[in-house]
PyMOL Python script that loads the backbone (N, CA, C, O; Angstrom):
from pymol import cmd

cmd.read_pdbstr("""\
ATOM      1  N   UNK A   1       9.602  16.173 -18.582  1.00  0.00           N
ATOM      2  CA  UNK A   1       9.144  16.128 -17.205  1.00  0.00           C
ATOM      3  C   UNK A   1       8.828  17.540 -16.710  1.00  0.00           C
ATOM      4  O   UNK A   1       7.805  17.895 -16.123  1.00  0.00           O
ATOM      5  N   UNK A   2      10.047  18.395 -17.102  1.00  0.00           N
ATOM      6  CA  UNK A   2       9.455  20.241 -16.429  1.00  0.00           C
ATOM      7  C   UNK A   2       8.379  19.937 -17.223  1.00  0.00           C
ATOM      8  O   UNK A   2       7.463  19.664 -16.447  1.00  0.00           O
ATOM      9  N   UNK A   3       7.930  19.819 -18.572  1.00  0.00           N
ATOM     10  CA  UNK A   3       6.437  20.308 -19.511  1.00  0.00           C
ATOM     11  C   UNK A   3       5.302  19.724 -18.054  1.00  0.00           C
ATOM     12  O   UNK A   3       4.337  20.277 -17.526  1.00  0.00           O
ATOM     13  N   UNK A   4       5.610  19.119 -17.933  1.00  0.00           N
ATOM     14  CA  UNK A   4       4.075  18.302 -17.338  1.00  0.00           C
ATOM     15  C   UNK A   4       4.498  18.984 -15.599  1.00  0.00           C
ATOM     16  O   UNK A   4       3.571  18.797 -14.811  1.00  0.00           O
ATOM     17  N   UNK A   5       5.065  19.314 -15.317  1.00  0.00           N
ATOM     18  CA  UNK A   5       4.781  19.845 -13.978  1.00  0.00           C
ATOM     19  C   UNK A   5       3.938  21.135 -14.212  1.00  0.00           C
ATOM     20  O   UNK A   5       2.841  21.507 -13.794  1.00  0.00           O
ATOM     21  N   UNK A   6       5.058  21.779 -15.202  1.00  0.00           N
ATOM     22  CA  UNK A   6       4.554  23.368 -14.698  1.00  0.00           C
ATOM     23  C   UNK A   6       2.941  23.028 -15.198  1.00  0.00           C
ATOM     24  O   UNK A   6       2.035  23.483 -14.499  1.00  0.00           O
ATOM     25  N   UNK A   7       2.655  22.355 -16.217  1.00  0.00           N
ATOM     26  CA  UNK A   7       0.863  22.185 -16.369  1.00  0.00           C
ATOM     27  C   UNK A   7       0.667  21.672 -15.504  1.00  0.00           C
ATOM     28  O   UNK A   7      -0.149  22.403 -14.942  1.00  0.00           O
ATOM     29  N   UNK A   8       0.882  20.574 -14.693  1.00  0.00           N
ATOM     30  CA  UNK A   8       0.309  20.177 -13.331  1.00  0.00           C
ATOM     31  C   UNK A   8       0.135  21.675 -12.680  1.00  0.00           C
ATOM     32  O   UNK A   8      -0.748  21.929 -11.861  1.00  0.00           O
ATOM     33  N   UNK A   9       1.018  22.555 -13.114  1.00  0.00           N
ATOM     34  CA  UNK A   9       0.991  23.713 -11.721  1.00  0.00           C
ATOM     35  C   UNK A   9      -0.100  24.685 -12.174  1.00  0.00           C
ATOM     36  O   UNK A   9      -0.812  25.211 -11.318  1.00  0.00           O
ATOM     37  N   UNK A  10      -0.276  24.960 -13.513  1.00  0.00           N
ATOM     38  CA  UNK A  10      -1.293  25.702 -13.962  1.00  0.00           C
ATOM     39  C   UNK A  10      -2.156  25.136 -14.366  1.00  0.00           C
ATOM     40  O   UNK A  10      -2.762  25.787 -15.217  1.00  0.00           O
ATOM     41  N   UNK A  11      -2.731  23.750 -14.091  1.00  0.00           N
ATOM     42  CA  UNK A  11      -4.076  23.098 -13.812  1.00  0.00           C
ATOM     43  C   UNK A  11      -4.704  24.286 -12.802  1.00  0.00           C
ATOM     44  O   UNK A  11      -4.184  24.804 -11.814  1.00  0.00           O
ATOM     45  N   UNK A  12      -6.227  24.563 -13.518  1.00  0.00           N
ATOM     46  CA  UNK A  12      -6.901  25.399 -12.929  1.00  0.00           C
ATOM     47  C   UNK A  12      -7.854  23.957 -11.696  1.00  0.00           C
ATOM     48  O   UNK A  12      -7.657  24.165 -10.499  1.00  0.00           O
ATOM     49  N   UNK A  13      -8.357  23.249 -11.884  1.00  0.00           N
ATOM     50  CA  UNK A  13      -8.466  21.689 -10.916  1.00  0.00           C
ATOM     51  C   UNK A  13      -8.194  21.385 -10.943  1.00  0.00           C
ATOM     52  O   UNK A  13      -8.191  20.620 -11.907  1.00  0.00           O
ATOM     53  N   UNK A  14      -6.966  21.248  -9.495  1.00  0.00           N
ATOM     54  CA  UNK A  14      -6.126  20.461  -9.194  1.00  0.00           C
ATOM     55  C   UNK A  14      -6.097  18.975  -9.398  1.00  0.00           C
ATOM     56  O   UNK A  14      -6.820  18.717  -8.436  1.00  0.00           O
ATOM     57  N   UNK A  15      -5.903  18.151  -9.755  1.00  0.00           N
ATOM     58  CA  UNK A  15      -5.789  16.444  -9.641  1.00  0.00           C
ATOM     59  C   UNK A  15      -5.627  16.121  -8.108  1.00  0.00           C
ATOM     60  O   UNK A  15      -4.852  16.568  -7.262  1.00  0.00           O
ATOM     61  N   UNK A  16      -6.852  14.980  -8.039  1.00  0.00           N
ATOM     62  CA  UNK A  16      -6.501  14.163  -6.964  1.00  0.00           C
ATOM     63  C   UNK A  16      -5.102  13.599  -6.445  1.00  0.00           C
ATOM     64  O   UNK A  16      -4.805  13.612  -5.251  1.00  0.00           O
ATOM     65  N   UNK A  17      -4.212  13.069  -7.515  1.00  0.00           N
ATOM     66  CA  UNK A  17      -3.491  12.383  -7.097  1.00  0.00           C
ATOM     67  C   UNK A  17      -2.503  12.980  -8.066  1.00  0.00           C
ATOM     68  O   UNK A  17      -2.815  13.181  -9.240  1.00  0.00           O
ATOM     69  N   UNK A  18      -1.223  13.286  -7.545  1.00  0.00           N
ATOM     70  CA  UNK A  18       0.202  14.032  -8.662  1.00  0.00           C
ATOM     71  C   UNK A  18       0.370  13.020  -9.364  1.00  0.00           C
ATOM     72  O   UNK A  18       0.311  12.996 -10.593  1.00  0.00           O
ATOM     73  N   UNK A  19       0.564  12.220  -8.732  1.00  0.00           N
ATOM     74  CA  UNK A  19       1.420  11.219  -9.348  1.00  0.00           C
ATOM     75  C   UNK A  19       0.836  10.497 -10.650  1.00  0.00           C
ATOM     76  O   UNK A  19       1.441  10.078 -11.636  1.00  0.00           O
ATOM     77  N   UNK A  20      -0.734  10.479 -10.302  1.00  0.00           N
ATOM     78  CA  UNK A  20      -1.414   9.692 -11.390  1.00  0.00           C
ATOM     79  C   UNK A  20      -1.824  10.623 -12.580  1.00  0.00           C
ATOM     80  O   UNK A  20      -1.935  10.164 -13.717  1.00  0.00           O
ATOM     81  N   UNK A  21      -2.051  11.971 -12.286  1.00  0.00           N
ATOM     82  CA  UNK A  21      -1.719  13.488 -13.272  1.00  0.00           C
ATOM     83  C   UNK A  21      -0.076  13.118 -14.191  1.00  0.00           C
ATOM     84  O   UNK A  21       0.037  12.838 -15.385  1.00  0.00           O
ATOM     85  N   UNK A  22       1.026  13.240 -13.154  1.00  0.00           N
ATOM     86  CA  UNK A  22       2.434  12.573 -13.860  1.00  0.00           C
ATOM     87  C   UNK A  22       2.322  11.715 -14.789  1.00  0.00           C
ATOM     88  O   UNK A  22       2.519  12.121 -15.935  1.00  0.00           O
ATOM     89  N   UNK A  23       1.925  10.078 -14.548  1.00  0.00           N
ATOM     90  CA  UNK A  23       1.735   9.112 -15.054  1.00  0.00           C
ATOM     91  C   UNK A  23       0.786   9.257 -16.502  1.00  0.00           C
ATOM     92  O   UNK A  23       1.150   8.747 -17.561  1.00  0.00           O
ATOM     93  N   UNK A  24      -0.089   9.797 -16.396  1.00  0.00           N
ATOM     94  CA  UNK A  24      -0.999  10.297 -17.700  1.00  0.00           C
ATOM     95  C   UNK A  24      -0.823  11.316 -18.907  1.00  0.00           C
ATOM     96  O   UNK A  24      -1.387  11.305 -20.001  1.00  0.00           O
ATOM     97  N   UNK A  25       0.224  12.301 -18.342  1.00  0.00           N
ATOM     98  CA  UNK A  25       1.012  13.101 -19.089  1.00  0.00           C
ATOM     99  C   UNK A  25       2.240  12.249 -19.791  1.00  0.00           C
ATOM    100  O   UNK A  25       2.634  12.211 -20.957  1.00  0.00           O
ATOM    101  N   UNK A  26       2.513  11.835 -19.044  1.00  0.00           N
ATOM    102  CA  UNK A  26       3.871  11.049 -19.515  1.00  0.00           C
ATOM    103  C   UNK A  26       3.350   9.714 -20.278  1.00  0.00           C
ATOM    104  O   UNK A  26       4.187   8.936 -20.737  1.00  0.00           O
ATOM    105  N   UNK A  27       1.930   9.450 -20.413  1.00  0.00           N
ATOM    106  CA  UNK A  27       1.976   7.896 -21.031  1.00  0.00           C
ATOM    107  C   UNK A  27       2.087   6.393 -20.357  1.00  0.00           C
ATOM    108  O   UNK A  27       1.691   5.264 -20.644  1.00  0.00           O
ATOM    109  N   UNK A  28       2.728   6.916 -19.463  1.00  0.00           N
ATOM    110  CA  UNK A  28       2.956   5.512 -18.790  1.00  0.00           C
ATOM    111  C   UNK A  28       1.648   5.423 -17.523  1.00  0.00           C
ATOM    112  O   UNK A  28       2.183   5.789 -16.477  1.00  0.00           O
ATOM    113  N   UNK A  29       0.625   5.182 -17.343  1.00  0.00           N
ATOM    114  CA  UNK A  29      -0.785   4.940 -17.439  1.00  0.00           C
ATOM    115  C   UNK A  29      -1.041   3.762 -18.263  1.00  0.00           C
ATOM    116  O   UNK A  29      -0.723   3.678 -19.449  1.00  0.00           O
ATOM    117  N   UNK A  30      -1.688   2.765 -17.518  1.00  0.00           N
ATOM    118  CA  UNK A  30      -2.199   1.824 -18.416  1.00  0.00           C
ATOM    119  C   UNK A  30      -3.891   1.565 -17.937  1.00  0.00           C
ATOM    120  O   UNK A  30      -4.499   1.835 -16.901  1.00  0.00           O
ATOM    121  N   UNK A  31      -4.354   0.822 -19.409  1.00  0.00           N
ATOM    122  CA  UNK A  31      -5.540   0.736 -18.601  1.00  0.00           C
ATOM    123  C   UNK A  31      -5.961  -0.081 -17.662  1.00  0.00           C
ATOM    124  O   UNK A  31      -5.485  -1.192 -17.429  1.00  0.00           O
ATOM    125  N   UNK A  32      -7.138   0.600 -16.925  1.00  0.00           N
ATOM    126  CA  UNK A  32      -7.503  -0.102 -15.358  1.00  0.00           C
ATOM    127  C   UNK A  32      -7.854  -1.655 -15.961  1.00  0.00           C
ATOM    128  O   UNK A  32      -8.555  -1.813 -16.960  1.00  0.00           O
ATOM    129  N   UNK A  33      -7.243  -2.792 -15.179  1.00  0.00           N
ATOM    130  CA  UNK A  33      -7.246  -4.165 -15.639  1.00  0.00           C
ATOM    131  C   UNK A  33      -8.655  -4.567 -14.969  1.00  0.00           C
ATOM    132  O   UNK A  33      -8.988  -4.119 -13.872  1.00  0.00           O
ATOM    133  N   UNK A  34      -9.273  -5.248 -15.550  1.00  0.00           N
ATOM    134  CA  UNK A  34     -10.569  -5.281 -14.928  1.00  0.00           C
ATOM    135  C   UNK A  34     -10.775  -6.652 -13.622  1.00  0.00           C
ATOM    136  O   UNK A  34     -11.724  -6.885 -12.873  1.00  0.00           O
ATOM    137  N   UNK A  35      -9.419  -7.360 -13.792  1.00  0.00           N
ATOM    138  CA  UNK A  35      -9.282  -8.362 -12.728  1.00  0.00           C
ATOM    139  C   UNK A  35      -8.565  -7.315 -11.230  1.00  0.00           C
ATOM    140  O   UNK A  35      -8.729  -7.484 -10.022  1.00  0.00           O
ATOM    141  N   UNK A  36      -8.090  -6.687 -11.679  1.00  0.00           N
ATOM    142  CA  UNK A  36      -7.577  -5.134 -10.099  1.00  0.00           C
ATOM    143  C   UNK A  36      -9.842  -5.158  -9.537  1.00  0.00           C
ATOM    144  O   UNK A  36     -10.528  -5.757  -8.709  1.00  0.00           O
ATOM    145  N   UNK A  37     -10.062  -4.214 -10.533  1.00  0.00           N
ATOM    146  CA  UNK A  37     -11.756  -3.859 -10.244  1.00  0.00           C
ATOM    147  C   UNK A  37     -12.529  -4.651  -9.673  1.00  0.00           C
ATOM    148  O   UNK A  37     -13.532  -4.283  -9.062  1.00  0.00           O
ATOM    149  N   UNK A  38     -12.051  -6.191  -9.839  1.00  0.00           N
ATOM    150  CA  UNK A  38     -12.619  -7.558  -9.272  1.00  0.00           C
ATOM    151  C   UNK A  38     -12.047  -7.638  -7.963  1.00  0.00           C
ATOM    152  O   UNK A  38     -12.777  -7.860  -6.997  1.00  0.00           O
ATOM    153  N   UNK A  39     -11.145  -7.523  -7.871  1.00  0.00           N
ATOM    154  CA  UNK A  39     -10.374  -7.590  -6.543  1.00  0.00           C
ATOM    155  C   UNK A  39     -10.953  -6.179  -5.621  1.00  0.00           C
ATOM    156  O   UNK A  39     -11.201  -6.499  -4.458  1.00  0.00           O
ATOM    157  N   UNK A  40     -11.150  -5.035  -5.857  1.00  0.00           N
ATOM    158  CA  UNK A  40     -11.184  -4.039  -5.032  1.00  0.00           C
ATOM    159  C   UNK A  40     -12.701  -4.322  -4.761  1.00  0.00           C
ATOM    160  O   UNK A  40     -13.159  -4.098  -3.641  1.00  0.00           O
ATOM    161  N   UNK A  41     -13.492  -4.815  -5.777  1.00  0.00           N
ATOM    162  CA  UNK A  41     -14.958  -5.258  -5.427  1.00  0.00           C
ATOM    163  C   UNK A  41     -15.025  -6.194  -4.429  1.00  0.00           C
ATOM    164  O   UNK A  41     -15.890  -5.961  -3.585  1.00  0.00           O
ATOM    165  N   UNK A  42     -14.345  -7.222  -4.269  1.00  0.00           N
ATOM    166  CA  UNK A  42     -14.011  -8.304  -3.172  1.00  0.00           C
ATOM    167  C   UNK A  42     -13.533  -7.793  -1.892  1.00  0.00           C
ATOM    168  O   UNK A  42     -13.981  -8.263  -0.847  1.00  0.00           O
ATOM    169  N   UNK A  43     -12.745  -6.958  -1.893  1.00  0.00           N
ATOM    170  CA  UNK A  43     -12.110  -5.952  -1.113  1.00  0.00           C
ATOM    171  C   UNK A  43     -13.525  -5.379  -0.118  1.00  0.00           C
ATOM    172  O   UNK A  43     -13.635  -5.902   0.990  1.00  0.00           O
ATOM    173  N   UNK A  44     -14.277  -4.619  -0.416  1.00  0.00           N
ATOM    174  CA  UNK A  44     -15.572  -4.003  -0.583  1.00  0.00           C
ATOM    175  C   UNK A  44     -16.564  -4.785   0.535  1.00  0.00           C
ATOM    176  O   UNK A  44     -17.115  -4.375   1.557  1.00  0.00           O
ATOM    177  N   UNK A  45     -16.531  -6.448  -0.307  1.00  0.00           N
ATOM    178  CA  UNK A  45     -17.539  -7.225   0.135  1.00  0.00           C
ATOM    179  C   UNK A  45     -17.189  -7.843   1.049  1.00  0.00           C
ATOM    180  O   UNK A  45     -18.075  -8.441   1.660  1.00  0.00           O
ATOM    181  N   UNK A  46     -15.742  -7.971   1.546  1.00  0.00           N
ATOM    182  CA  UNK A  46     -14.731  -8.309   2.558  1.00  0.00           C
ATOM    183  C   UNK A  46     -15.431  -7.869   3.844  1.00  0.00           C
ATOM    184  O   UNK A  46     -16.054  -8.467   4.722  1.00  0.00           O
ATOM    185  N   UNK A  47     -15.135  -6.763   3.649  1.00  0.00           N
ATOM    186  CA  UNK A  47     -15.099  -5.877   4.833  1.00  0.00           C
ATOM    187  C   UNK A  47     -16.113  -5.194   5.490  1.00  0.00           C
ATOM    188  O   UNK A  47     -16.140  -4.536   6.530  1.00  0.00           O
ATOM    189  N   UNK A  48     -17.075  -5.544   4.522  1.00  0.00           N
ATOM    190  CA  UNK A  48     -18.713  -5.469   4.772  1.00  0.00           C
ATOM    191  C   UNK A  48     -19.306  -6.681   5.549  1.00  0.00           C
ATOM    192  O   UNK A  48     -20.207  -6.544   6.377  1.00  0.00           O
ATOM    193  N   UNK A  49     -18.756  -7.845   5.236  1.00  0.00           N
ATOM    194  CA  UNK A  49     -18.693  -9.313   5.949  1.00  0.00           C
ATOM    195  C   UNK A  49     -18.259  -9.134   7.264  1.00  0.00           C
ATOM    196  O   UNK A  49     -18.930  -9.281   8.286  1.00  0.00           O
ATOM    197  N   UNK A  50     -16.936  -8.763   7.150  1.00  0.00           N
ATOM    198  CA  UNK A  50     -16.320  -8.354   8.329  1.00  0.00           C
ATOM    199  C   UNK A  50     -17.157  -7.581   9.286  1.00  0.00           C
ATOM    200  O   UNK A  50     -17.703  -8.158  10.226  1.00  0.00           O
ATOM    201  N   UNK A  51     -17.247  -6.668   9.146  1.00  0.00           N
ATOM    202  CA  UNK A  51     -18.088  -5.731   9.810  1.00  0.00           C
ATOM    203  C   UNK A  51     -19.470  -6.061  10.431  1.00  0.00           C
ATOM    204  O   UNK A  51     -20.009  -5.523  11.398  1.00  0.00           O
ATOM    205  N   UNK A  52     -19.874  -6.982   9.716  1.00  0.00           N
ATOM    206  CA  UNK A  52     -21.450  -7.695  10.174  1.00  0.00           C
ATOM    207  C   UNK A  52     -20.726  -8.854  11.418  1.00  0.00           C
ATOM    208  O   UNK A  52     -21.056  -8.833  12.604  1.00  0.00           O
ATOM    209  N   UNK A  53     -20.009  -9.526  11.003  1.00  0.00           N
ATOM    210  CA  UNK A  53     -19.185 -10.474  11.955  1.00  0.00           C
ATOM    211  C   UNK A  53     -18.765  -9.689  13.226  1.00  0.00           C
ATOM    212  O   UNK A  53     -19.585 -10.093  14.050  1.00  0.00           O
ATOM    213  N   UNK A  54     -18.106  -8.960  13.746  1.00  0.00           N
ATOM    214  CA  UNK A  54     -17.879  -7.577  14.422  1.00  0.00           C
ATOM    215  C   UNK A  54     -18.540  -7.724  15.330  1.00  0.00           C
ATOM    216  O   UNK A  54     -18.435  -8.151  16.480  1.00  0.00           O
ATOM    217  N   UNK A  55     -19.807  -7.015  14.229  1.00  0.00           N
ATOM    218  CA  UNK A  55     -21.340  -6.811  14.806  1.00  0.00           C
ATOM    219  C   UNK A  55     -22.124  -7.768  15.691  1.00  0.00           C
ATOM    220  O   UNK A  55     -22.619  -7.665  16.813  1.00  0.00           O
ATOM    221  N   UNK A  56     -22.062  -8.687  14.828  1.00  0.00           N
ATOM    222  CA  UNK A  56     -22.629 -10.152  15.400  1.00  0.00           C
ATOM    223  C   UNK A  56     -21.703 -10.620  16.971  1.00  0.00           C
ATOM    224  O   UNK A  56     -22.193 -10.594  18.100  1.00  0.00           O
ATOM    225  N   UNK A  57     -20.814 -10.873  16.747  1.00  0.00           N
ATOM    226  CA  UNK A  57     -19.918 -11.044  17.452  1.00  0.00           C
ATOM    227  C   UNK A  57     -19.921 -10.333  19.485  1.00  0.00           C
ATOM    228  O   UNK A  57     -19.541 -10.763  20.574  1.00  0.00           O
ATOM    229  N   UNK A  58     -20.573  -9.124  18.971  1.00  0.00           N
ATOM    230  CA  UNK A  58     -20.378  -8.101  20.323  1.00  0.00           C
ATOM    231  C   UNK A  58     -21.660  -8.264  20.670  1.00  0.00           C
ATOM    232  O   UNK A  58     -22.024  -7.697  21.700  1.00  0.00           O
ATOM    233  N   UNK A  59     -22.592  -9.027  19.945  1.00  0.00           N
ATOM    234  CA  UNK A  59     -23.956  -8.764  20.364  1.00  0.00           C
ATOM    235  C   UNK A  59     -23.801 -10.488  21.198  1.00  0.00           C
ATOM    236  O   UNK A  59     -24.482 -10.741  22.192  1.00  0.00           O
ATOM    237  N   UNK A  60     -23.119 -11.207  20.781  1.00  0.00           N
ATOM    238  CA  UNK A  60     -23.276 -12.432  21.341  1.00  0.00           C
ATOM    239  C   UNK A  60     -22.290 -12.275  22.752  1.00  0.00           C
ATOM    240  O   UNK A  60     -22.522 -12.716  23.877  1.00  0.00           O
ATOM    241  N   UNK A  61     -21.273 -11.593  22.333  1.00  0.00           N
ATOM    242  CA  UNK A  61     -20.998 -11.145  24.030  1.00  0.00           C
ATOM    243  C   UNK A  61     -22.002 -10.910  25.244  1.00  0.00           C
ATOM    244  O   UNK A  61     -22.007 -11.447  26.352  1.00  0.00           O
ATOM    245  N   UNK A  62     -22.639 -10.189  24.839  1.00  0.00           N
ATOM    246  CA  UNK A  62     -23.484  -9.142  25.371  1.00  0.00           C
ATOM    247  C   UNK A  62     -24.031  -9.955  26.151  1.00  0.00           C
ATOM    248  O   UNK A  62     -23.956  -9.771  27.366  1.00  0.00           O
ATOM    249  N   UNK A  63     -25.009 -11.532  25.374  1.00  0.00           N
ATOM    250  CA  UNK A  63     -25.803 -12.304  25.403  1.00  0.00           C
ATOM    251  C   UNK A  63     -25.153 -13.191  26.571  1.00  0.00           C
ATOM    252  O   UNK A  63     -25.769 -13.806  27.441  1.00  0.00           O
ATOM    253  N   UNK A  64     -23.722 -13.112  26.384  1.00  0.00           N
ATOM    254  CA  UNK A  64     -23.473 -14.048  27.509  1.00  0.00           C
ATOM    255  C   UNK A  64     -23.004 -13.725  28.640  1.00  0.00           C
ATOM    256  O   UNK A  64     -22.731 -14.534  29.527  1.00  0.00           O
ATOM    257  N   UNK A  65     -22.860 -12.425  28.713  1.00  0.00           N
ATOM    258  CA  UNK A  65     -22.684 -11.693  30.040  1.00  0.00           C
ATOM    259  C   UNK A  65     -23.896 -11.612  30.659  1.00  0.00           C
ATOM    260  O   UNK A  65     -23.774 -11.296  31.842  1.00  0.00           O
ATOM    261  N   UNK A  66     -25.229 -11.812  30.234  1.00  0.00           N
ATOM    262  CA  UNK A  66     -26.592 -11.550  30.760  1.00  0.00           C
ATOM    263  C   UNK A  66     -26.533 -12.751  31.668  1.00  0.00           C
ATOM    264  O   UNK A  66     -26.419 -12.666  32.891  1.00  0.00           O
ATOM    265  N   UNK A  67     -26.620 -13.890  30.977  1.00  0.00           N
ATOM    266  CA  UNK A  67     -26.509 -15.542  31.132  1.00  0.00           C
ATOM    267  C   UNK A  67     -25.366 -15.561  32.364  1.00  0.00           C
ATOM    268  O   UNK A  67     -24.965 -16.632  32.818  1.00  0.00           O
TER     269      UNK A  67
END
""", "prot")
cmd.dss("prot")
cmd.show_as("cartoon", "prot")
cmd.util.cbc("prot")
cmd.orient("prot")
């Protein structure tokens, strides 16, 4: 565990994330499951839905405050 810090510390580019630098030194890293990648893609398309709904939503307000 000291081996992989002090190289975490004399990484000349820093890592995004320590922990996932930790995890990759040490092995315990697995690979990215491609049903996670499916889900964060859904995730993605979620909230893009969402966001149009939102959208939609405040414009139909709008519509009925005129009315």
């Amino acid at each position: 565990l000291f081996a992989v810090l002090v190289a975490l510390y004399e990484e000349p580019e820093k890592p995004d994330s320590a922990l996932d630098f930790l995890k990759h030194h040490l092995g315990a890293s697995a690979p990215e499951n491609p049903e996670l990648e499916a889900l964060r893609l859904e995730v993605a398309e979620m909230k893009e839905k969402y966001d149009a709904v939102l959208d939609e939503n405040k414009k139909l307000k709008n519509k009925v405050k005129v009315y």
